[in-house]
C-alpha positions as MATLAB code, in Angstrom:
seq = 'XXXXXXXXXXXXXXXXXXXXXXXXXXXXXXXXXXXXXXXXXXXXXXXXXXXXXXXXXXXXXXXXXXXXXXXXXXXXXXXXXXXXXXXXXXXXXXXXXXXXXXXXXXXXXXXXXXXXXXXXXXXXXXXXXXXXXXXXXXXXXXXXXXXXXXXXXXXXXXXXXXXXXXXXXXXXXXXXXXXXXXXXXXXXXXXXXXXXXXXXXXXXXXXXXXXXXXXXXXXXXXXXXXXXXXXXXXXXXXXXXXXXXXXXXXXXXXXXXXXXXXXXXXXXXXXXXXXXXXXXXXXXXXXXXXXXXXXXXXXXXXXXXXXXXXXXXXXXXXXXXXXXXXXXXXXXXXXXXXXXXXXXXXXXX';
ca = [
      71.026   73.012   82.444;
      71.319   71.688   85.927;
      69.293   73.124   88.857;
      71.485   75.933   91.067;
      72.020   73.418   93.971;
      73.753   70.955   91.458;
      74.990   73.735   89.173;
      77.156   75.165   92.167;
      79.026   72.413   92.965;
      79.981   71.441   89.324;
      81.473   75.026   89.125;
      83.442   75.025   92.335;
      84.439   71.549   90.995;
      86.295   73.462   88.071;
      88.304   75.902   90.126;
      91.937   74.307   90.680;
      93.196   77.914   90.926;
      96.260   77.142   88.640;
      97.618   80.520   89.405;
      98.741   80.128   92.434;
     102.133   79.325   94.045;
     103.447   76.179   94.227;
     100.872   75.093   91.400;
     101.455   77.921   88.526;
     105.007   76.428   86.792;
     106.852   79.484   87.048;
     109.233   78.574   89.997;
     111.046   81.666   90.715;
     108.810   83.758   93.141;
     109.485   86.958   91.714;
     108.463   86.370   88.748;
     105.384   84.206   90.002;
     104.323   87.715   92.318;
     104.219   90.003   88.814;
     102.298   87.511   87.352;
      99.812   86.776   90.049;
      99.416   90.399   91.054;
      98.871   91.355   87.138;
      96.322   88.841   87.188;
      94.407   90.390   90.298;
      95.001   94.113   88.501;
      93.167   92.953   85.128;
      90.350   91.159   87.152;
      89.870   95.085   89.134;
      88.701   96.152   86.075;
      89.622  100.004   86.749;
      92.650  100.837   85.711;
      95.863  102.449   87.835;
      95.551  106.200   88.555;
      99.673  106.870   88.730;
      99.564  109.325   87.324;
      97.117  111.835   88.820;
      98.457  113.856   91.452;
      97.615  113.221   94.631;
      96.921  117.589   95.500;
      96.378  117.371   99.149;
      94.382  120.266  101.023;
      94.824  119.676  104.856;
      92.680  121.421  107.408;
      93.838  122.797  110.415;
      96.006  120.829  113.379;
      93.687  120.190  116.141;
      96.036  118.861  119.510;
      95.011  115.822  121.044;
      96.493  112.851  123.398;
      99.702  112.883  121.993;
      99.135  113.718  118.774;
      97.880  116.229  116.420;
      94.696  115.740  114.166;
      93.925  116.673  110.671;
      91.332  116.454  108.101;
      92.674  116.022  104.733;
      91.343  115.875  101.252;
      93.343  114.383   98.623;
      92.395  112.291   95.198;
      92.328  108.410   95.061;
      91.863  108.551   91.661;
      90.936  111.120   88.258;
      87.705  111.226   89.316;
      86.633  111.687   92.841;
      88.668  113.728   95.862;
      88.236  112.092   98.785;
      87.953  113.351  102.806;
      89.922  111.148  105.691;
      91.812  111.868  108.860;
      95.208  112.306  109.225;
      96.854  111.338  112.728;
     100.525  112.593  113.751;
     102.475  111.472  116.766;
     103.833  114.632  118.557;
     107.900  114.287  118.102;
     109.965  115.042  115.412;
     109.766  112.380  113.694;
     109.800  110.036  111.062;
     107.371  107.440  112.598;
     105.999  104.039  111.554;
     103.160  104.611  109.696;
      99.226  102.641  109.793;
      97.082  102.769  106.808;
      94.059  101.913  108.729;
      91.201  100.784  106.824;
      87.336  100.404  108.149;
      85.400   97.815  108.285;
      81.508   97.447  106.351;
      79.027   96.286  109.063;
      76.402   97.084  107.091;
      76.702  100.661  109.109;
      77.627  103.272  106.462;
      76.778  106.959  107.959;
      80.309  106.182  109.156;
      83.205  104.992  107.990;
      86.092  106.562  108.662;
      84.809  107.729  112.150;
      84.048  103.411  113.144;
      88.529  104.060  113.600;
      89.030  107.491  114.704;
      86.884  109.476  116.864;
      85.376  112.211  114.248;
      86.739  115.572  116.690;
      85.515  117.406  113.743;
      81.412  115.951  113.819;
      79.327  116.095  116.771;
      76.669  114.412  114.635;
      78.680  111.351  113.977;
      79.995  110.985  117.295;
      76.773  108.728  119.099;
      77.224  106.084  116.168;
      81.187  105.755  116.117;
      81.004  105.764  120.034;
      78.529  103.187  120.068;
      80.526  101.336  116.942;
      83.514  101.339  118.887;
      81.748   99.581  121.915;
      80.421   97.197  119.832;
      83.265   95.841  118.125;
      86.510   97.638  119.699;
      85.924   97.310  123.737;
      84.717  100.957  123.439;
      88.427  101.889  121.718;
      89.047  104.080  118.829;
      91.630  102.194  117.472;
      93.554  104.965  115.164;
      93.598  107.449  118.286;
      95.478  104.276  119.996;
      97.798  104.110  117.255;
      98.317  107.414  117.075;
      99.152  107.691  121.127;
     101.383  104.629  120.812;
     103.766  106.596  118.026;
     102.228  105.813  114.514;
     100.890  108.308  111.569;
      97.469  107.214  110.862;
      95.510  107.733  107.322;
      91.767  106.522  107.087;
      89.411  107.612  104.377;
      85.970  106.795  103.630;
      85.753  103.695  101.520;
      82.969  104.141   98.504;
      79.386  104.409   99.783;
      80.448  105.477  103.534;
      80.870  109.090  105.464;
      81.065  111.261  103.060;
      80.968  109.369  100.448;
      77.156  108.446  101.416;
      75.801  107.221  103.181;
      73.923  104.616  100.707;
      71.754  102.125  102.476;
      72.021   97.713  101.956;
      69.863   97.354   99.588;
      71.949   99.980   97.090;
      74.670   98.171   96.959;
      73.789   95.648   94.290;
      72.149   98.294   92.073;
      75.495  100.285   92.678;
      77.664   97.529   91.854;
      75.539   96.158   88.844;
      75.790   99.617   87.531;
      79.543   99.942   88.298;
      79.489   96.731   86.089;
      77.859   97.828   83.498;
      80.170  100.670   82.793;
      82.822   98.216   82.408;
      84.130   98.965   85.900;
      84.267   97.390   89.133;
      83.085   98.352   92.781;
      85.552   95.988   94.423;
      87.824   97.066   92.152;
      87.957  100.876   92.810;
      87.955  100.585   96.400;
      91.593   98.193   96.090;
      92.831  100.935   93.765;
      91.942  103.324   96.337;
      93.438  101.665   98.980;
      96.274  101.306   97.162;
      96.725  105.031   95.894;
      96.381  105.761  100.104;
      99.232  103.514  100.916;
     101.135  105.582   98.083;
     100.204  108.940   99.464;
     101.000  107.680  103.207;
     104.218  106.459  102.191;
     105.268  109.395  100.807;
     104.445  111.995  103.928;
     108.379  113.302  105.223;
     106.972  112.509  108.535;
     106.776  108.426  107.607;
     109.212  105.745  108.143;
     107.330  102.008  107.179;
     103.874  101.854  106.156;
     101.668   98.787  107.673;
      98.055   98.317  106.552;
      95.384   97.320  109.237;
      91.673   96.211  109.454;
      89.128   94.763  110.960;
      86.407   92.525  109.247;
      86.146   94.079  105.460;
      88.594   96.327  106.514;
      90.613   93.418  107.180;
      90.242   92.194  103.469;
      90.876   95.363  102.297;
      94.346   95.450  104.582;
      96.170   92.017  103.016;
      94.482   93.051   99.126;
      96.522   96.695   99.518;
      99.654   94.610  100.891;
      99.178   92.459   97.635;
      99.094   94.797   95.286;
     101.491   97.302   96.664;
     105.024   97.675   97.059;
     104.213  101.294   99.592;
     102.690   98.575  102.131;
     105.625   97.003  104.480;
     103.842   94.800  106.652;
      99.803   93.719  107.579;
      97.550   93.230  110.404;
      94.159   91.585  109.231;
      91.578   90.999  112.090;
      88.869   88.354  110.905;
      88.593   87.896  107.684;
      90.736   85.217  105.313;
      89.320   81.906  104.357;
      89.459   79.275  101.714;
      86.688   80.340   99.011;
      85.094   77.216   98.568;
      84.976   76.667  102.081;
      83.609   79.815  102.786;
      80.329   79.386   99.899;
      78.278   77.712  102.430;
      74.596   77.898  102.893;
      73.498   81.535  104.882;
      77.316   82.860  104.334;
      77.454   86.421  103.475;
      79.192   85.756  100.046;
      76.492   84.072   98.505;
      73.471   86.643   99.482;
      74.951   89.294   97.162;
      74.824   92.944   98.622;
      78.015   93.592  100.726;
      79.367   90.998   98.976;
      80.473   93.039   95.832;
      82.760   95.305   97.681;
      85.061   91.884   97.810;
      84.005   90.234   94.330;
      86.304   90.382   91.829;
      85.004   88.502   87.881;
      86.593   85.892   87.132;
      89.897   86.333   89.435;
      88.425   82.769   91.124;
      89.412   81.307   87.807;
      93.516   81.848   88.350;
      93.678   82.648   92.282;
      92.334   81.319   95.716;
      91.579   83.966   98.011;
      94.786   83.278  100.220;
      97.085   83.283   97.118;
      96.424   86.672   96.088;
      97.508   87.763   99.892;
     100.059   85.475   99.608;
     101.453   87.722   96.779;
     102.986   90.100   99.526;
     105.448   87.554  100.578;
     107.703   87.545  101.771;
     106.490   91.143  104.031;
     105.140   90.669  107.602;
     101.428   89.270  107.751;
      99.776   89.075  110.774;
      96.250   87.241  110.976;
      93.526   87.156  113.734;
      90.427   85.185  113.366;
      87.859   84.051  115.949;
      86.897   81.091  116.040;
      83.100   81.805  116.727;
      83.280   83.863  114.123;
      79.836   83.084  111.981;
      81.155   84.533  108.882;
      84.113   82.391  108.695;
      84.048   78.196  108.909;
      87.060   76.994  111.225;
      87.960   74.485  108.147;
      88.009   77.469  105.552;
      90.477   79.731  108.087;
      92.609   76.550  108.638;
      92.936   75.900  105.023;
      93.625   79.631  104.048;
      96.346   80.227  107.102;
      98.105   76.672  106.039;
      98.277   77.879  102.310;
     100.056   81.270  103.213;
     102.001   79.974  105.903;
     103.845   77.186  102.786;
     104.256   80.392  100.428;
     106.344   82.058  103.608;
     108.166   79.202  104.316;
     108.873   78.566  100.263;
     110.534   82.086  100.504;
     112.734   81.084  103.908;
     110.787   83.638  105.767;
     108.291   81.527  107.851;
     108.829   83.933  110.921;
     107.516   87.009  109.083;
     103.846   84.941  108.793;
     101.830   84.857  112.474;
      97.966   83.524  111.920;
      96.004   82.550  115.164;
      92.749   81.791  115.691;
      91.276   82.737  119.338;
      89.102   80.429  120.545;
      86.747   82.614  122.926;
      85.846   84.982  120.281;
      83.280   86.030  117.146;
      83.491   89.279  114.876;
      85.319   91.024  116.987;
      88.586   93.366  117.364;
      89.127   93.452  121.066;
      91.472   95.239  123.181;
      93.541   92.200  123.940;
      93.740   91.834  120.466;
      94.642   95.201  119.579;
      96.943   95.116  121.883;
      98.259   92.041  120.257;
      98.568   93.935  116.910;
     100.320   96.546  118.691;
     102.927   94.909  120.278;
     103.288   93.200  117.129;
     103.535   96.210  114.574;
     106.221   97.815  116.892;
     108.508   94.911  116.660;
     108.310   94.407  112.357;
     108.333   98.276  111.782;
];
């Protein structure tokens, strides 16, 4: 048995990721996007909640700019109902719709509230405020949506808001517990995210669904495009890289903690991390990184956008992928960026 350092390397030796398009032999793309995405659904590990009904309880319409604001209550899956925000243009309707999806940060006494300002907390308030500074240039960016024309949906992810908050360190006990049930922490949050994109799509008041987010939020946005049909188009703002070029020394993947809410058993056997986004081809995909972005090498972003941008092109459909990398900027979703996005979701919804 070889030491770690040398055991590492052998391993990510092995990985060839035969899956994937353009190397799995099944040459008609259809048929290549069941099997890939019923790969990524047996490495979840927690099966599909179709059939439990959805039973929304909506709180009262609270006017804002543009729009009307509601709490609602619905449930992701058979065993837990779960609190978000629900965001309505004024008009009459249908409108494009954003499945907006929050990032980690290692900040969980909010999650839903780092998108939309929480109206309904004073509490929470002084941390999404100061969030949204941080990382949004002092934006909340679901109220933008929302004022630009779009339904919004954004629930607490596992661990956050309500759902918490838990601190860092619980996250591996959580996970290693979620593991020994048989289950999966990454994988309830995708089938989460997926079940919202169902429930969003569905609302009378919804034309188009597009899922959006920054950071995990981000990886959470292309995974729900992936693995559901509801999900029309994506916006992912800084994160998508090449596994092996993202298992560096000091990168986040490798400490453990945060990094179970993206780790999937076993799926690095049969898919690289771009080829399971590269399952919702041939749908819009729009891709932000920065290029000082610590948590991302430049070579494992180039490698990831050049992969997805030859599965678009293999489906005659190279002008429904944009990827950029900015070269001014970290971890960040700025307002020219957002604004970016914007302009962007208006002209593919």
């Amino acid at each position: 048995m070889g030491t770690p350092d040398a055991l590492y390397p052998a391993l990510a030796g092995e990985l060839t990721f035969p899956l994937a398009w353009g190397t799995s032999p099944v040459r008609d793309f259809g048929r290549w996007r069941s099997a890939a995405r019923a790969k990524v659904e047996e490495c979840l590990l927690v099966p599909a909640q179709d059939g439990t009904p959805y039973a929304p309880e909506y709180g009262p319409g609270h006017p804002a700019d543009g729009c009307t604001r509601q709490l609602v209550t619905l449930s992701l899956t058979r065993h837990a109902r779960v609190r978000g925000v629900l965001l309505t243009p004024d008009g009459p309707g249908p409108f494009p719709a954003v499945l907006l999806l929050h990032d980690h940060g290692a900040r969980f006494d909010i999650g839903k509230e780092k998108c939309v300002r929480p109206w309904y907390d004073d509490t929470r308030l002084a941390s999404a405020q100061a969030w949204a500074e941080q990382h949004f240039s002092g934006r909340f960016i679901g109220d933008e949506l929302a004022r630009r024309g779009h339904v919004v949906l954004c629930l607490d992810a596992p661990g956050w808001g309500d759902r918490g908050p838990i601190t860092y360190e619980q996250q591996q006990a959580l996970a290693a517990n979620f593991y020994n049930l048989g289950s999966s922490l990454a994988g309830l949050m995708a089938r989460e995210d997926v079940r919202a994109a169902g429930f969003l799509a569905g609302l009378p008041q919804v034309r188009g669904v597009a899922a959006v987010g920054f950071s995990m939020g981000a990886h959470r946005a292309w995974q729900t495009a992936a693995l559901s049909d509801d999900v029309d188009a994506c916006a992912a703002v800084g994160w998508m890289t090449g596994l092996k070029e993202m298992m560096v020394p000091g990168n986040n993947t490798l400490r453990g903690q945060s990094a179970y809410y993206l780790l999937h058993p076993g799926l690095a056997r049969h898919l690289d991390i771009p080829d399971v986004a590269s399952i919702a081809a041939p749908r819009p995909m729009y891709l932000l990184n920065g290029a000082l972005d610590p948590l991302f090498p430049a070579d494992g972003v180039r490698v990831a956008h050049e992969k997805l941008r030859a599965v678009w092109r293999s489906c005659h459909a190279e002008e429904r992928f944009r990827a950029e990398t900015w070269p001014d900027l970290g971890h960040v979703f700025t307002a020219r960026m957002q604004d970016e996005v914007f302009r962007w979701l208006d002209a593919v919804l």
